[in-house]
C-alpha positions in Angstrom: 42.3 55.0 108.1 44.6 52.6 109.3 45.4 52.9 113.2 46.5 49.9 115.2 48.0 48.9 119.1 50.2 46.4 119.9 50.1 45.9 123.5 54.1 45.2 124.5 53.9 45.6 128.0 51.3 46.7 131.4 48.8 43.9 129.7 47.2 42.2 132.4 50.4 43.8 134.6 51.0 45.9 136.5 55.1 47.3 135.3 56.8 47.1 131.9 54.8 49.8 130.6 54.9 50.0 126.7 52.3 50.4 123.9 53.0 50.4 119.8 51.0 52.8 118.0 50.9 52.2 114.1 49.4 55.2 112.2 49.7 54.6 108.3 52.9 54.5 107.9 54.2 55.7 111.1 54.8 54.2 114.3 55.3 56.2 117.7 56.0 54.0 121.0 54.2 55.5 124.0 56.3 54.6 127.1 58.8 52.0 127.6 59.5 50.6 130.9 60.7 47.8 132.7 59.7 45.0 134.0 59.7 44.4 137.6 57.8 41.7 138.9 59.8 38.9 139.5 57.9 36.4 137.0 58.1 38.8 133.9 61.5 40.3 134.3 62.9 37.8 131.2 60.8 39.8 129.3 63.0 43.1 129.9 65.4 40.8 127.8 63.1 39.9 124.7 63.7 41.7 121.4 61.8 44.7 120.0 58.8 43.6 117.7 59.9 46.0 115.3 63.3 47.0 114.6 63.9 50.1 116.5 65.0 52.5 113.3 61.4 52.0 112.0 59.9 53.6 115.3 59.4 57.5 114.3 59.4 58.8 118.3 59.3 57.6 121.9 56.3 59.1 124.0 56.6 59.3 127.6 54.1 59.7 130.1 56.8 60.0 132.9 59.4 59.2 134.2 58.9 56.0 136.4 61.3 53.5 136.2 58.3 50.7 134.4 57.7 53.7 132.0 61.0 54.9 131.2 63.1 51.9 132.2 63.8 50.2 128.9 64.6 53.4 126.5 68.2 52.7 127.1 68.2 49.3 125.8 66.1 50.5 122.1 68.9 53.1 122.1 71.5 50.0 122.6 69.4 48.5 119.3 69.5 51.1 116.9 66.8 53.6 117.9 68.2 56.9 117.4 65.2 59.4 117.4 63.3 61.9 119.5 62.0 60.8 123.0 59.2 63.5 123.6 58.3 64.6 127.1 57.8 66.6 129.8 60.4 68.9 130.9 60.0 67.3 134.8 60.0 64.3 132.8 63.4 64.6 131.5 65.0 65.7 134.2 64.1 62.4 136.4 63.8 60.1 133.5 67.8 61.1 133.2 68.5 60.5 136.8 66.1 56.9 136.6 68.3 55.5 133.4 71.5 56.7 134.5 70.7 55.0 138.1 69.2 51.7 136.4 72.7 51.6 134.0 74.8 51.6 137.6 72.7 48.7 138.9 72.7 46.9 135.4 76.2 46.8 135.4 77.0 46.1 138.7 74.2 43.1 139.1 76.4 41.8 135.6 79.6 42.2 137.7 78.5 40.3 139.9 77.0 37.9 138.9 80.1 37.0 136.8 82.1 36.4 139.9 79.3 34.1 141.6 78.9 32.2 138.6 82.4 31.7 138.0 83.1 30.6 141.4 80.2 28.4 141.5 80.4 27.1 138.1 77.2 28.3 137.4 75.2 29.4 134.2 72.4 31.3 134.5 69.0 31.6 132.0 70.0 34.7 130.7 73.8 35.9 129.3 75.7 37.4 132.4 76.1 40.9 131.0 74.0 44.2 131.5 70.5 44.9 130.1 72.2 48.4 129.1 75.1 50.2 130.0 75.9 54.1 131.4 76.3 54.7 128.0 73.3 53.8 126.6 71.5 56.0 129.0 73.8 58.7 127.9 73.1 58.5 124.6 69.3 58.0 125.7 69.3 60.9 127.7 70.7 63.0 124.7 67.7 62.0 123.2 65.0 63.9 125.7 62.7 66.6 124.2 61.1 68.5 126.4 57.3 69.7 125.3 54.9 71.7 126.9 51.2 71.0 129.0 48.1 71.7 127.0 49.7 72.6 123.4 49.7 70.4 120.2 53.2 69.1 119.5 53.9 67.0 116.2 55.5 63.9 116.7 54.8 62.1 113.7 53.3 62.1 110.5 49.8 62.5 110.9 50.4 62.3 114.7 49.8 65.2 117.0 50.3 65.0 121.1 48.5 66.7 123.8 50.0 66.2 127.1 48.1 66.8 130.2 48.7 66.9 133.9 48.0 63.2 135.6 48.9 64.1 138.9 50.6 60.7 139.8 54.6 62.5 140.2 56.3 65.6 138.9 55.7 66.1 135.5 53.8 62.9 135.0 51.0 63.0 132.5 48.3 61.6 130.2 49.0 62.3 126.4 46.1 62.4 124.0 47.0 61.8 120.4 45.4 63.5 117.5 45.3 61.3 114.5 44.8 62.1 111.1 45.0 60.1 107.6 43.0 61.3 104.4 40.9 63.5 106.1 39.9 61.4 108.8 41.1 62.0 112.4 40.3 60.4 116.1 41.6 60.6 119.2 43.5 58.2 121.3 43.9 58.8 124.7 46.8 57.2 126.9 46.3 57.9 130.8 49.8 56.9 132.0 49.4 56.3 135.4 46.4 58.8 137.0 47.0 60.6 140.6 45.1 61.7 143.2 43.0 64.9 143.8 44.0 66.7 147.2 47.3 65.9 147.1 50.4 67.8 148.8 52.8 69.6 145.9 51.1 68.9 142.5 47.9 69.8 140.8 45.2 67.7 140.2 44.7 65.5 137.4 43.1 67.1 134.2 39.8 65.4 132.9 40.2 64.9 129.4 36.8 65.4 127.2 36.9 63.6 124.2 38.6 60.6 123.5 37.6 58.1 120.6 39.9 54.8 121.7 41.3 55.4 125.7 44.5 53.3 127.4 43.7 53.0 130.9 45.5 52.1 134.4 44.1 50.2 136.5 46.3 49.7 139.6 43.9 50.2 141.6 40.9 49.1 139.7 39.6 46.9 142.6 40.8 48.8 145.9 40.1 52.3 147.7 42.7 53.9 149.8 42.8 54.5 154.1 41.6 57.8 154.6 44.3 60.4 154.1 43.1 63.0 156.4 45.1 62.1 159.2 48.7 61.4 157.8 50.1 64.7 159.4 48.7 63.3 162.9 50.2 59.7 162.9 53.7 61.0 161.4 53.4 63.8 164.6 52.9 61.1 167.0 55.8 58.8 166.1 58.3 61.5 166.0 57.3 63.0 169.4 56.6 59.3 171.2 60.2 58.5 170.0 62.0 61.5 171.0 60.4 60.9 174.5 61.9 57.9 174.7 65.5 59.3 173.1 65.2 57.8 170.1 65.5 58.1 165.8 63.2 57.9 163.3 63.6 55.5 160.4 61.5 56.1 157.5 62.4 53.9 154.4 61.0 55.8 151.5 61.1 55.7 148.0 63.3 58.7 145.8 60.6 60.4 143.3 57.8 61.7 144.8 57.4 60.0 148.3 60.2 61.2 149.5 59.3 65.1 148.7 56.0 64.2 150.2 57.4 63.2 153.7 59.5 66.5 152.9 56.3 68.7 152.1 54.5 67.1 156.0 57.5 67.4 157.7 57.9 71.5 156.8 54.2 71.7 157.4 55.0 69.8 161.2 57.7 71.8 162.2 55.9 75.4 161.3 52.9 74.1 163.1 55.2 73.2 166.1 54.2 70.0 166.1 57.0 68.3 166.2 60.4 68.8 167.7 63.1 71.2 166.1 65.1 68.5 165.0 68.0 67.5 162.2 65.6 65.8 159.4 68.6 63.9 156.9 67.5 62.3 153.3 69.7 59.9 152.9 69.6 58.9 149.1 71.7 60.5 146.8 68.8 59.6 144.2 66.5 61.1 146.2 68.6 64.5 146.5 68.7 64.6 142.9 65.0 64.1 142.9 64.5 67.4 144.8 66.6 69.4 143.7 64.4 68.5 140.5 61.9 69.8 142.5 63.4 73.4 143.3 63.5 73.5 139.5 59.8 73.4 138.7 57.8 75.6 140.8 55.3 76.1 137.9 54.0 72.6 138.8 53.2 73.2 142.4 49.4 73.6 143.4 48.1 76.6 144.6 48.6 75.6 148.2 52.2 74.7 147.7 52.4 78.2 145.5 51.6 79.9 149.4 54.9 78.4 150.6 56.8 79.9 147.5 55.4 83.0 147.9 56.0 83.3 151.7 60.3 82.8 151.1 59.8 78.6 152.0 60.0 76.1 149.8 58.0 72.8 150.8 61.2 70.5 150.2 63.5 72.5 152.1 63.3 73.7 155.8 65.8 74.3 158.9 67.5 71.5 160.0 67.4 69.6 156.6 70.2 67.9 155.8 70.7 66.6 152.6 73.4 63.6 152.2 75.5 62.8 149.4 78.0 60.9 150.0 78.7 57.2 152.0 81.1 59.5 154.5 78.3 61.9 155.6 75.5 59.3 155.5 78.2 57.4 158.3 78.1 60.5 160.2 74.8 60.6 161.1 75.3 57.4 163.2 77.5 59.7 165.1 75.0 62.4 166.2 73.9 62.6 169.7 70.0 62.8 170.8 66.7 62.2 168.3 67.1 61.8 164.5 65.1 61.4 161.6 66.4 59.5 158.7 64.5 59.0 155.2 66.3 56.5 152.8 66.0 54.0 150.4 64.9 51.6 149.0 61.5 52.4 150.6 61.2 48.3 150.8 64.4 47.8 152.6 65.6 45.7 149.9 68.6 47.4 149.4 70.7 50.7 149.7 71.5 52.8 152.6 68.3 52.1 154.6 69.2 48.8 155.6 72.8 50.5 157.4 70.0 52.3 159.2 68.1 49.4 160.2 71.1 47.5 161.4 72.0 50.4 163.7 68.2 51.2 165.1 66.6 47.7 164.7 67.1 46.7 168.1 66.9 49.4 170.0 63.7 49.8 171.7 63.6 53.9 172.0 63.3 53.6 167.7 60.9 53.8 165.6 60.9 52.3 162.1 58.1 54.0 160.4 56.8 53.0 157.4 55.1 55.1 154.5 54.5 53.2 151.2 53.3 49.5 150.6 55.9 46.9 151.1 55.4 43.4 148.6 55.7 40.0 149.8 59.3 38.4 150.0 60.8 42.5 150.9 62.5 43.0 154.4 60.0 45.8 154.6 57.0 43.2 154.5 59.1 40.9 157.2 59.2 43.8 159.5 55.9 45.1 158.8 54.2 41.5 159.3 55.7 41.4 162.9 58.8 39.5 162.6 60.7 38.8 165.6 64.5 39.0 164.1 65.7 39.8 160.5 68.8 39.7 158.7 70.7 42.4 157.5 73.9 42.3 155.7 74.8 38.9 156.9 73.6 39.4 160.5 70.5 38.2 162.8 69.4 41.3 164.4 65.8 41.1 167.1 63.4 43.6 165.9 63.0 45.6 169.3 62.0 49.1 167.7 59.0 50.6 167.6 57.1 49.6 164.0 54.3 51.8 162.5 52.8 52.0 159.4 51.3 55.4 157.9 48.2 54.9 155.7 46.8 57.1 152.8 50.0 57.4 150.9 50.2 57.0 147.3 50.8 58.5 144.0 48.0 56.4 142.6 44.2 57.1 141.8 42.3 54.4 143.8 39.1 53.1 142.3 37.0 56.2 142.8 39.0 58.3 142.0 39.8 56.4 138.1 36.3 56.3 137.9 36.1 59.7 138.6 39.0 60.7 135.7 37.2 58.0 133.7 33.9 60.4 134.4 35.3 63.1 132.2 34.6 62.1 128.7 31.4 64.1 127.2 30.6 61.1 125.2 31.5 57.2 125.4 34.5 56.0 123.7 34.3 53.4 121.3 36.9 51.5 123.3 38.7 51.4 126.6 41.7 49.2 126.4 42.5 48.4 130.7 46.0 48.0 131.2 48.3 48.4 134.4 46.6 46.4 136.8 46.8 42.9 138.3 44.0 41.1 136.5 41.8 40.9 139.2 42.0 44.9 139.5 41.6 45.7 135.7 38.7 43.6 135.2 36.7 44.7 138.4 37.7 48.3 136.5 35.9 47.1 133.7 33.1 45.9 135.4 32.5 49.4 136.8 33.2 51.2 133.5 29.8 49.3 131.7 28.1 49.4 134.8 28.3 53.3 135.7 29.0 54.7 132.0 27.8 52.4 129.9 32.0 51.9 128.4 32.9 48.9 126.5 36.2 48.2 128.0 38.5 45.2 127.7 41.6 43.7 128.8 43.9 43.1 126.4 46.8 40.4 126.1 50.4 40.7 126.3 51.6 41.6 122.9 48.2 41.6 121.5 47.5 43.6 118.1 44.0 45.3 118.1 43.2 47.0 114.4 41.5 50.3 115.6 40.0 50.8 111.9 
């Protein structure tokens, strides 16, 4: 049998998210996302190894922007075929592409007027990485499969998908191989999640698994206990309203936003917090939920209790849900304590940073952080204790009230991908590590040989590795 890899993105990693699978005769791409570190975004720009009308299906294991990111732009090549996926999956991988297209062509846009008035040419040509259109036709592409049931996507290529518990829908797809009476079994995680989670089930431990893609994210770190989220969101909220003032919570659309939505709810039933107006400000983020509304069947059991009882853990009195720039102004207008949840959840951009302006420097606010914030963000400048930022052209003191929730994220930490790792009756003959800063995949592979006895390696960017 002939099986074969090509690792095209997530090799020693952490975003762009794409894997070549060469069965025979067919190929099958799992994932294919963007790049978004800073150093490797050129990449996003390199041509397909193959030419995209020789790639039998697209695979996704959701619906992530570095999963998902660069379907568009193998549509804009040629690639005209079946993207397979969850039904969550689709519905958000939709509103990612469509949402990545508006920022494409308006970075282009631009661009084009800075360069011309500077007389400027940049390293790349000044036009978008893929247009609306693209993701149109992209989207038009989405099949939706189901959880737990064989689905053929290729010759001699069959697709399990399993529940990863890392974001609605998200999941880890194990592919049944077969050529002249020989088959295997190649397991790709996709990004794992976290047991004991609010909203969504726990990830499923897959038995058997001959050759195994792993994440490693956080291969070489452990997360702040979790236990005591609801208690440190409480305190904020009633410390500020005390003092008269709003609630800033930058947050990111899929996922940590519904979260924050889910504690929230839980808050407010337990008295906890005020009866307050609680607005999400991010039209992405809106969609987002109402994704959420439409998949019930996903929900853990806890979650399940809400829907029974008439609540839904996304939605709860006083919830206001903004659309549009004139309503998201007329919050600023509202009288007494607030709590606002927008994005970007790094304050890079969007309508967070009106927000900020407006609550910065006022000492009865709070800006209250839930999600990690990289070096060079605003988010990191605030969080690290800086004294004034700038926001839209302005020096503004930081007077407000900063805190930082821990225990937030959608990702396993090191013991819990050891525990998904733990699963497998019997060793596989290889586990490729992917999806993490070195440093975090190869401490993961350290662990895998010392606790299972796994041969795991790291592979290279856009390395080939002949399976048999």
């Amino acid at each position: 049998m002939s099986i074969s890899i090509t690792f095209l993105g997530a090799a020693r990693s952490v975003t762009g998210s794409r894997y070549l699978l060469e069965v025979g005769a067919s190929r099958v791409l799992i994932d294919c996302g963007m790049y978004q570190e800073r150093a490797l975004r050129g990449r996003n720009w390199e041509p397909f190894v193959v030419s995209p009308d020789r790639v039998d299906a697209i695979l996704l294991t959701h619906a992530h922007l570095d999963h998902c990111g660069l379907v568009p732009k193998l549509v804009q090549a040629g690639y005209a075929g079946p993207i397979y996926c969850t039904s969550a999956t689709g519905d958000i991988a939709r509103i990612i592409m469509l949402d990545a297209a508006k920022i494409q062509e308006e970075d282009a846009e631009y661009k084009t007027r800075r360069h011309r008035k500077q007389r400027h040419k940049g390293p790349r040509p000044v036009e978008p990485l893929y247009t609306r259109a693209d993701a149109e036709r992209a989207a038009k592409l989405l099949r939706d499969v189901p959880y737990d049931q064989p689905v053929d996507v290729a010759p001699g290529i069959q697709a399990h998908y399993h529940d990863s518990g890392h974001i609605l829908g998200a999941t880890s797809i194990a592919l049944d191989v077969s050529e002249n009476g020989t088959r295997r079994r190649i397991v790709f995680s996709g990004d794992i999640g976290r047991w004991d989670v609010p909203i969504l089930r726990n990830p499923t431990l897959l038995e058997q698994g001959d050759y195994v893609v792993m994440e490693s994210t956080y291969g070489n770190r452990k997360h702040e206990d979790a236990s005591n989220i609801n208690d440190v969101i409480a305190d904020a909220i009633n410390e500020t309203c005390e003092r008269g003032g709003n609630i800033i919570i930058p947050s990111f659309a899929v996922e940590r936003s519904q979260e924050l939505l889910y504690r929230l709810h839980e808050l407010k039933n337990e008295k906890r917090i005020p009866d307050m107006m609680v607005f999400l400000d991010s039209p992405m983020a809106v969609r987002v939920t109402e994704v959420f509304k439409r998949h019930p069947d996903l929900f853990d059991a806890e979650t399940m209790k809400h829907l029974e009882a008439g609540t839904h853990p996304c939605d709860f009195g006083g919830l206001q849900l903004t659309r549009t720039a004139k309503q998201s102004k007329a919050i600023n207008q509202i009288r007494g304590s607030v709590i606002v949840i927008a994005g970007s959840g790094m304050c890079t951009g969007g309508r967070i940073k009106h927000h900020l302006a407006r609550n910065i420097a006022r000492p009865e606010s709070t800006v209250l952080f839930v999600g990690y914030q990289a070096v060079g963000t605003l988010g990191r400048e605030i969080v690290d204790g800086a004294e004034e930022i700038r926001i839209h052209g302005r020096y503004l003191p930081v007077k407000a009230t900063v805190r930082k929730v821990g225990g937030f994220s959608g990702h396993a930490d090191q013991d819990e991908l050891l525990r998904w790792a733990s699963g497998f009756d019997s060793a596989p003959k290889k586990i490729f590590i992917t999806h993490g800063e070195i440093r975090a995949a190869e401490a993961l592979q350290t662990l895998l040989l010392e606790k299972f006895g796994y041969d795991a390696t790291v592979p290279e960017y856009r390395e080939r590795v002949v399976l048999e």
